[in-house]
C-alpha positions as semicolon CSV with decimal commas, in nm:
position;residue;x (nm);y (nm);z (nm)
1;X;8,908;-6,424;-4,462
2;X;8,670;-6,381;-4,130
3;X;8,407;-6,591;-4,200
4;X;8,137;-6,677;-3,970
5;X;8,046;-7,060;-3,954
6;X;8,244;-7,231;-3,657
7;X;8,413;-7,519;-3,744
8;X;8,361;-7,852;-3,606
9;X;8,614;-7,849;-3,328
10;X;8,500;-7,511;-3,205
11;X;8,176;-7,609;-3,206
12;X;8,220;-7,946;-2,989
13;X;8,472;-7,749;-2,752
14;X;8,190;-7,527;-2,680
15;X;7,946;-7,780;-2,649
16;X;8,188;-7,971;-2,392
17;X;8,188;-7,630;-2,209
18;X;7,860;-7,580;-2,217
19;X;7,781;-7,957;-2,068
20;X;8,013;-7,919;-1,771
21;X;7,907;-7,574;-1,649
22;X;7,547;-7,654;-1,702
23;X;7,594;-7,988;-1,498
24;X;7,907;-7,978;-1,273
25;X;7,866;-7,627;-1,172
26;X;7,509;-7,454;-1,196
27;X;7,348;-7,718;-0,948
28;X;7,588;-7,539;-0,663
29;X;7,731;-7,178;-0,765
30;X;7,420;-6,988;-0,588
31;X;7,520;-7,197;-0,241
32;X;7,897;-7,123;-0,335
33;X;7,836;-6,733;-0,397
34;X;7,627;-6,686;-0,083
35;X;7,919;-6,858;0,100
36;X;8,183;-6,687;-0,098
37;X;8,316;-7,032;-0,160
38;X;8,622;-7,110;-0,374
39;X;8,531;-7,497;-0,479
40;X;8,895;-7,625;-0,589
41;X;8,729;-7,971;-0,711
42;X;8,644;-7,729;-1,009
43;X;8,993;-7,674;-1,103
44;X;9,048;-8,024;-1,164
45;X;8,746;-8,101;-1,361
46;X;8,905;-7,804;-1,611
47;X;9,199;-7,996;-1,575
48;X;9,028;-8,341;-1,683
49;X;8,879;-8,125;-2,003
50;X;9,183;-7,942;-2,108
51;X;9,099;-7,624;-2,026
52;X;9,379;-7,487;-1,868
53;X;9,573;-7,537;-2,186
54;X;9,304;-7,456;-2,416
55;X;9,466;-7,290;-2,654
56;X;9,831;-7,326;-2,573
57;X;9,996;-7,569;-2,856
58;X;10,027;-7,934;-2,773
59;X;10,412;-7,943;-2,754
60;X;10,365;-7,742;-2,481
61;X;10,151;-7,941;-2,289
62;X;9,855;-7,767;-2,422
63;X;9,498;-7,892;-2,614
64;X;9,596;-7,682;-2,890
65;X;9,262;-7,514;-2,951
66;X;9,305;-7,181;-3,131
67;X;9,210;-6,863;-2,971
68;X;8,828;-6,834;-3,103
69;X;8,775;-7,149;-2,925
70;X;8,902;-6,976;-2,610
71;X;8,666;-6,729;-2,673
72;X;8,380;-6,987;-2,701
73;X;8,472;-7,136;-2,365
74;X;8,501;-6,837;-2,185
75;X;8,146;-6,729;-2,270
76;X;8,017;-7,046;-2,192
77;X;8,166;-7,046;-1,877
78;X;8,011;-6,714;-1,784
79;X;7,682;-6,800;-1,882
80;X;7,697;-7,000;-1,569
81;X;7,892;-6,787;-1,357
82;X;8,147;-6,530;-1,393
83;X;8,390;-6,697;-1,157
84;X;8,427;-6,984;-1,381
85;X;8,559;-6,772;-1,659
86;X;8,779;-6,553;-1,424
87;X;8,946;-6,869;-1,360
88;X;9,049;-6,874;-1,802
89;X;9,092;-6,490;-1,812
90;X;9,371;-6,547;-1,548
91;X;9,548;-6,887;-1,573
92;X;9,538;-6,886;-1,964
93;X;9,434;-6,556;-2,086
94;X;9,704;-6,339;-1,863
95;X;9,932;-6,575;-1,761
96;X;9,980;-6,883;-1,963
97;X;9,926;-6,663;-2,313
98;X;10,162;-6,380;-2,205
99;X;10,444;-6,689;-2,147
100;X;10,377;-6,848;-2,509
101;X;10,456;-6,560;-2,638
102;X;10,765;-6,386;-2,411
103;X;10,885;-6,620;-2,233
104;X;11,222;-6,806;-2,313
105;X;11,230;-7,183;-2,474
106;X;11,339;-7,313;-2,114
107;X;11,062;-7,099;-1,919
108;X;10,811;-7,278;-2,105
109;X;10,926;-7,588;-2,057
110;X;10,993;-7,537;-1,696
111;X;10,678;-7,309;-1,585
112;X;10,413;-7,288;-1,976
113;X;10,411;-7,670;-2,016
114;X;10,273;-7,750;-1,635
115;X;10,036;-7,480;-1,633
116;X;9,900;-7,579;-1,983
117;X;9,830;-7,964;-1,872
118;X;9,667;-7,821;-1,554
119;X;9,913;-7,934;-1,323
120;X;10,013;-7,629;-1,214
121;X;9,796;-7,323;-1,148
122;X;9,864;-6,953;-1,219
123;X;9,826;-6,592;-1,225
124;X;9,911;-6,237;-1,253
125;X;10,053;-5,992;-1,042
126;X;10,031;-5,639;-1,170
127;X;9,778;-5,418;-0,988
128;X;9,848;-5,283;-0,644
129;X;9,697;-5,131;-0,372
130;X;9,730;-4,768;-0,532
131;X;9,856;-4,884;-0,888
132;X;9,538;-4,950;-1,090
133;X;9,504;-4,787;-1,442
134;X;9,841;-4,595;-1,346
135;X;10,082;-4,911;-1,431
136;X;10,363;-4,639;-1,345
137;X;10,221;-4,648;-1,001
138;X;10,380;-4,965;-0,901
139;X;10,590;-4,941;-0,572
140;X;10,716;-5,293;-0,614
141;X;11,090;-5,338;-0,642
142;X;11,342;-5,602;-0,770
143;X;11,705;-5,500;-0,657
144;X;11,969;-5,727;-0,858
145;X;12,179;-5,921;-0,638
146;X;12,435;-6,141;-0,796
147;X;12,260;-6,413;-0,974
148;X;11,928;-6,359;-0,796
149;X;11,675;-6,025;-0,727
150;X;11,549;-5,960;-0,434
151;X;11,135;-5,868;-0,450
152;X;10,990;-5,623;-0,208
153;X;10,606;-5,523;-0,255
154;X;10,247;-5,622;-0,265
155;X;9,994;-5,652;-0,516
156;X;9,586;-5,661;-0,451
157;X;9,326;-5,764;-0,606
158;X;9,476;-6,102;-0,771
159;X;9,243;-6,352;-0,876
160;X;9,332;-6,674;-0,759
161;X;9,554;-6,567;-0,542
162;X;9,520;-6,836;-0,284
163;X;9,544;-7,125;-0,490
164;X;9,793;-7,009;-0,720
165;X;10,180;-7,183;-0,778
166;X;10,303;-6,967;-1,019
167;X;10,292;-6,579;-1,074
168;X;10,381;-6,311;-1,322
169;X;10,508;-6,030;-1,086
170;X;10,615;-5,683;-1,204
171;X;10,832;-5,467;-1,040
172;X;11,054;-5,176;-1,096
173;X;11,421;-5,281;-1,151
174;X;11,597;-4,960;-1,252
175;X;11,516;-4,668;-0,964
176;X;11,629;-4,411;-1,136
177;X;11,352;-4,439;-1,395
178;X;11,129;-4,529;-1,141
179;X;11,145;-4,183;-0,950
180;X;11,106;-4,011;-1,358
181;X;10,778;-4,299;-1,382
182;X;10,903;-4,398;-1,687
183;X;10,775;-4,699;-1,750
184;X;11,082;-4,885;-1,908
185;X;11,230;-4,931;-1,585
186;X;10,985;-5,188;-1,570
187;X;11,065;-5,572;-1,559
188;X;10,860;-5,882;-1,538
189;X;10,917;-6,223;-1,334
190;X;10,825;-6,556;-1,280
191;X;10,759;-6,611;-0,929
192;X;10,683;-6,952;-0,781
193;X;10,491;-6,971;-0,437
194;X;10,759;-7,176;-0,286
195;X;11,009;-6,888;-0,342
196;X;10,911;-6,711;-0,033
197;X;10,546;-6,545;-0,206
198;X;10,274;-6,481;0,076
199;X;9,901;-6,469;-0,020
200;X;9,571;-6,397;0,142
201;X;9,195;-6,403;0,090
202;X;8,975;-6,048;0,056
203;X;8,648;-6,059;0,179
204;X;8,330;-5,868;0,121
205;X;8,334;-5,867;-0,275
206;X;8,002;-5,760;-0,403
207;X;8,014;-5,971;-0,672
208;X;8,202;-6,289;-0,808
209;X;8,216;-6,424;-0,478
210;X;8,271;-6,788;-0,573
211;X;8,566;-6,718;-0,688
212;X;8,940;-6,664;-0,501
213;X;9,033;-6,299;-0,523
214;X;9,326;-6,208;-0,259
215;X;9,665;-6,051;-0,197
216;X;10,042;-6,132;-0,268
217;X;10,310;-5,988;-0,022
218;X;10,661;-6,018;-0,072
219;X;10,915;-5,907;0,148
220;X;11,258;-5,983;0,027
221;X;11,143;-6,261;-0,199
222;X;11,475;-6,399;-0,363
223;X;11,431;-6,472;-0,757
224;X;11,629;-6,674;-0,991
225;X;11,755;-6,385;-1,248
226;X;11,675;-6,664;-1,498
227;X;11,316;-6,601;-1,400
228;X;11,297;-6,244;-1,542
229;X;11,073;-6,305;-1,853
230;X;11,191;-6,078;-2,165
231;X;11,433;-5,816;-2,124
232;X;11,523;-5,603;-1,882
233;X;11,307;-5,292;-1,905
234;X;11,044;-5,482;-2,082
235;X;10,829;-5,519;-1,811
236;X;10,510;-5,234;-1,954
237;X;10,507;-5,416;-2,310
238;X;10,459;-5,752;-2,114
239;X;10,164;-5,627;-1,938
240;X;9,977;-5,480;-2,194
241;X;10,040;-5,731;-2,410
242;X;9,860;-5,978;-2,135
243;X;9,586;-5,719;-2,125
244;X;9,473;-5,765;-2,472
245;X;9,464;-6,142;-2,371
246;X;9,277;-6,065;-2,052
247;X;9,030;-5,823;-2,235
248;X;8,945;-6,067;-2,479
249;X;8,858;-6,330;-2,209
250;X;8,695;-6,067;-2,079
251;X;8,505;-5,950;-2,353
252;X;8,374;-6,273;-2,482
253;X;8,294;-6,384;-2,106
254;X;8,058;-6,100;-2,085
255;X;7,876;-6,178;-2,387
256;X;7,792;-6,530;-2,250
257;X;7,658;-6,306;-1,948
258;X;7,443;-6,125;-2,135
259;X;7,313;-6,408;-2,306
260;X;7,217;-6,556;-1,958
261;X;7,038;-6,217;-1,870
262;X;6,852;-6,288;-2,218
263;X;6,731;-6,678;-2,101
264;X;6,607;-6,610;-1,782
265;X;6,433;-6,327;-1,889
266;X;6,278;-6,520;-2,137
267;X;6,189;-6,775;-1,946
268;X;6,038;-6,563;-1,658
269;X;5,806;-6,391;-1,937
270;X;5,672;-6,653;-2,055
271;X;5,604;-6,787;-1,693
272;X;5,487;-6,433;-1,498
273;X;5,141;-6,326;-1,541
274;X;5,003;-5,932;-1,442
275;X;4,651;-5,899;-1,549
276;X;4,573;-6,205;-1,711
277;X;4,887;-6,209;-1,948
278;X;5,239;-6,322;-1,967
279;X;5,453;-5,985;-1,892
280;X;5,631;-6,131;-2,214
281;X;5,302;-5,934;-2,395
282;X;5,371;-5,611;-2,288
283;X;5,611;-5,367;-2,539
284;X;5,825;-5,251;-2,257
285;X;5,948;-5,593;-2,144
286;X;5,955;-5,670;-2,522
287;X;6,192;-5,397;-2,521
288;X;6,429;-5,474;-2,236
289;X;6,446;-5,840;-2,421
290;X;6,501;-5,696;-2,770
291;X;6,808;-5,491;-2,629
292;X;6,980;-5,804;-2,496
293;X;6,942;-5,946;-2,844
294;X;7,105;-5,706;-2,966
295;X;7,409;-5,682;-2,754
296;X;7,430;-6,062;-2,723
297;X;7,472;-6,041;-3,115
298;X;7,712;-5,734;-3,114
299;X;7,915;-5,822;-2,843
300;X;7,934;-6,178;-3,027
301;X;8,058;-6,018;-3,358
302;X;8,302;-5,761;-3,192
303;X;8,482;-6,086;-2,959
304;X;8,488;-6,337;-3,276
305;X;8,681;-6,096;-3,488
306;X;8,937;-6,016;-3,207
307;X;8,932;-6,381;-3,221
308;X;8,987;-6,432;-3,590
309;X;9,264;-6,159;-3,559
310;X;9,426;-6,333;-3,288
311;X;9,426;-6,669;-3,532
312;X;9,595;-6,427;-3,777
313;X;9,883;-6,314;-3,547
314;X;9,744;-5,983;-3,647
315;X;9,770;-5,669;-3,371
316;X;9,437;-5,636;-3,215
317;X;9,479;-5,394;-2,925
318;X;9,231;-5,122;-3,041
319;X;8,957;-5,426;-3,183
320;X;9,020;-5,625;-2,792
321;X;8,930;-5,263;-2,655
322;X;8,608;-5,166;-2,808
323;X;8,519;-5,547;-2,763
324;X;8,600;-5,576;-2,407
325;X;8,440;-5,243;-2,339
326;X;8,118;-5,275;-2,569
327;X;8,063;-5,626;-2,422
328;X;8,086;-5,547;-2,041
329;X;7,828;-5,234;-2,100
330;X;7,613;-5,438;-2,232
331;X;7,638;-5,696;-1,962
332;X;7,592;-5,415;-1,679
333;X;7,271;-5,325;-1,860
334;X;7,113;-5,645;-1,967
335;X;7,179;-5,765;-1,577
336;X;6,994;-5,428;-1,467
337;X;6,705;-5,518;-1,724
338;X;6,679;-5,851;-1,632
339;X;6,643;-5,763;-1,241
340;X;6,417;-5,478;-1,323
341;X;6,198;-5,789;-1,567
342;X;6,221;-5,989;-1,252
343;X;6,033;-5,738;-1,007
344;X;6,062;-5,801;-0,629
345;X;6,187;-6,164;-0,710
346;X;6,548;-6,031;-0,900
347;X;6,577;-5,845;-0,605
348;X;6,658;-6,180;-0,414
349;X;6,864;-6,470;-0,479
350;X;6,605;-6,644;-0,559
351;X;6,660;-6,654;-0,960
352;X;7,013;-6,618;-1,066
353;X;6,968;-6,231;-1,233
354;X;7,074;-6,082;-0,891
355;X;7,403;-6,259;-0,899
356;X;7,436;-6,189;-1,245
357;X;7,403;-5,804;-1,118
358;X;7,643;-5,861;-0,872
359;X;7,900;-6,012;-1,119
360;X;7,862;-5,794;-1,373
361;X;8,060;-5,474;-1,227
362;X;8,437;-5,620;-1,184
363;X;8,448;-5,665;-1,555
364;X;8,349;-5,299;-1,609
365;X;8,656;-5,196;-1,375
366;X;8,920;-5,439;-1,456
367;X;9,151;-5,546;-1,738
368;X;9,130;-5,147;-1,795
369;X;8,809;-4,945;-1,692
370;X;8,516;-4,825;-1,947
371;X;8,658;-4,481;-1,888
372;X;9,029;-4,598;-2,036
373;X;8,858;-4,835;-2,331
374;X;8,694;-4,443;-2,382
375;X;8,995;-4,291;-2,381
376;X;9,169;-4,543;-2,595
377;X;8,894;-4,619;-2,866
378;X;8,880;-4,149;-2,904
379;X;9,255;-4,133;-2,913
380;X;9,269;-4,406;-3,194
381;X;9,002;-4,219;-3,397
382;X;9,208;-3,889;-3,339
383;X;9,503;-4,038;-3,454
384;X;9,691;-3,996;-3,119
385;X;9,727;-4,323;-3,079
386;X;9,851;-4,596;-3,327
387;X;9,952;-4,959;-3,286
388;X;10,271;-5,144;-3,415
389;X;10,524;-5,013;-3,195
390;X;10,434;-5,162;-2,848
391;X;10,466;-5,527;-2,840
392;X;10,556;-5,848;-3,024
393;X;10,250;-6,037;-3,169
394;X;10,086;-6,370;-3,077
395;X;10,178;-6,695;-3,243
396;X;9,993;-6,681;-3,547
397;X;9,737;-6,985;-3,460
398;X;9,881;-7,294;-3,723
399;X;9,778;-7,604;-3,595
400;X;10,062;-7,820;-3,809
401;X;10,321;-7,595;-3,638
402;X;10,164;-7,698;-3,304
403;X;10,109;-8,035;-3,309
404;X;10,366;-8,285;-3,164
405;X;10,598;-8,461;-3,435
């Protein structure tokens, strides 16, 4: 049954979080944003803390947290800067999750187990330069050749990009369903950099500009056929199977966000004066603050129980969607609050709300828009759309079946 006390390991995980953001990374991120600076050295302090495994079990190489815990971390990561948990949505959340549960016993020794211990660092390749929402769109390719495929194509808009050693590429390997669109001519791969994979940096982000966010080109890219991941075909189920990871990262990141928008507004309430009084007197800052209470709580409540159902091995893709999509409204607003709270000074970088206005937007647009969590949330109340026949299920979280023996 859901209940709602966290237990002592989630609550120490989130503390641990919470310590290292707050200390290792807070003193630096506005100087890294306003230099759109990608500080590695982070990566291996997650490392040192377990992070990149959080909640990947310990026989493969993981801390073997369960998946509310991941949740905990990823909002306390946020509540320092959205880059941070970009870095969890991506290496764990779509990359490292999506292998626990399709990949084959010897992929996750070969590629799962070095991610999970942070030695290796990864990502996802799905979106493209005109392939967003429209997963049909893709124009990448993977001819069979003998015992290898051959990958032609690019993908945009990959976070960690840069730094990256691993990848989750998918590409259309039957053509004759990919001129129909039909989606289950759609296979998935497991692409190491050193098989060829070129990457590169974009520029001029208006938000989340600490972190790496870049390109992959590959131009006859030869692949192990060993590396396809699942079946042939079952390249669409993969991905949207990683997107309810990814929106749950997302959706619990966003939360922490709003609960930043919440402190510093707080904070500069109690601090401003106008006419002889803290602004923190008057009913319509009172009500900008009061919102953010309420979403911080909602959001909260909506990310927890994806959690709890993730714990469960239970299918969660309509509970991830009004999560993900509840939570990053409610991030895009408290930010706007909070600068609005702040005058003239959240109009500069002066107090963190402007980044935090900044950062907000990319989680409104990826890991599936607001308009498609819409779309998704009326077409489940309709009846139009119903799960149980797209994907296999998560590990149900059990941590004696995860420990080593």
């Amino acid at each position: 049954m859901l209940g709602f006390t966290l237990n002592e390991d989630q609550e120490m995980l989130a503390k641990t979080v919470k310590d290292f953001a707050t200390k290792e990374v807070e003193p630096k991120i506005a100087e890294l944003d306003e230099k759109q600076q990608f500080d590695d050295s982070i990566l291996e302090k997650m490392k040192e803390l377990d992070l990149l495994g959080v909640c990947i079990p310990e026989k493969y190489g993981g801390a073997g947290f369960d998946y509310v815990s991941l949740g905990l971390a990823c909002e306390e990561l946020e509540a320092v800067d959205t880059s941070l948990r970009v870095i969890l949505s991506v290496h764990v959340g779509l990359n490292s999750m999506t292998m626990l549960t399709w990949a084959n016993e010897e992929q996750k020794q070969k590629y799962l187990a070095p991610q999970a211990r942070g030695e290796k660092i990864a990502t996802f390749g799905l979106t493209e330069p005109n392939a967003g929402s429209d997963v049909r769109g893709l124009q990448t390719t993977a001819k069979k050749e003998g015992d290898h495929y051959v990958l032609n194509g690019e993908k945009m808009w990959i976070s960690l990009a840069d730094v990256a050693d691993h990848f989750l590429i998918f590409a259309w390997t039957d053509m004759e369903k990919k001129k129909q669109k039909d989606y289950k001519g759609i296979s998935c791969f497991i692409v190491s950099r050193d098989m060829g994979i070129e990457t590169g940096t974009i520029h001029g982000k208006l938000g989340v500009r600490a972190g790496n966010t870049g390109w992959i080109a590959m131009n006859d890219v030869k692949v192990p056929a060993e590396n396809m991941m699942g079946e042939e075909g079952e390249g669409f189920k993969i991905a949207m199977s990683a997107l309810d990871n990814g929106r749950y990262t997302v959706a619990a990141g966003a939360t922490g966000l709003v609960r930043a928008c919440r402190d510093a507004c707080l904070k500069y309430s109690k601090e401003r004066e106008t006419f002889g009084n803290p602004i923190g007197d008057y009913q319509l800052v009172k009500q900008m603050i009061a919102k953010m209470v309420r979403d911080y709580e909602t959001s909260r409540l909506l990310y927890l129980k994806v959690g709890w159902m993730k714990n469960e091995g239970l299918r969660h893709t309509k509970e991830v969607s009004l999560a993900k999509w509840v939570a990053c409204d409610a991030s895009e607003a408290a930010s706007g609050d909070a600068v609005q709270l702040h005058g003239a000074y959240g109009f500069s970088n002066e107090y963190p709300v402007e980044r935090y206005y900044r950062n907000c937007k990319g989680a409104v647009i990826y890991e599936g828009t607001r308009e498609i969590q819409q779309l998704m949330q009326a077409d489940y109340a309709l009846g139009n759309r119903k799960d149980g026949n797209v994907r296999k299920e998560l590990p149900k979280y059990d941590p004696s079946e995860w420990l080593e023996e």
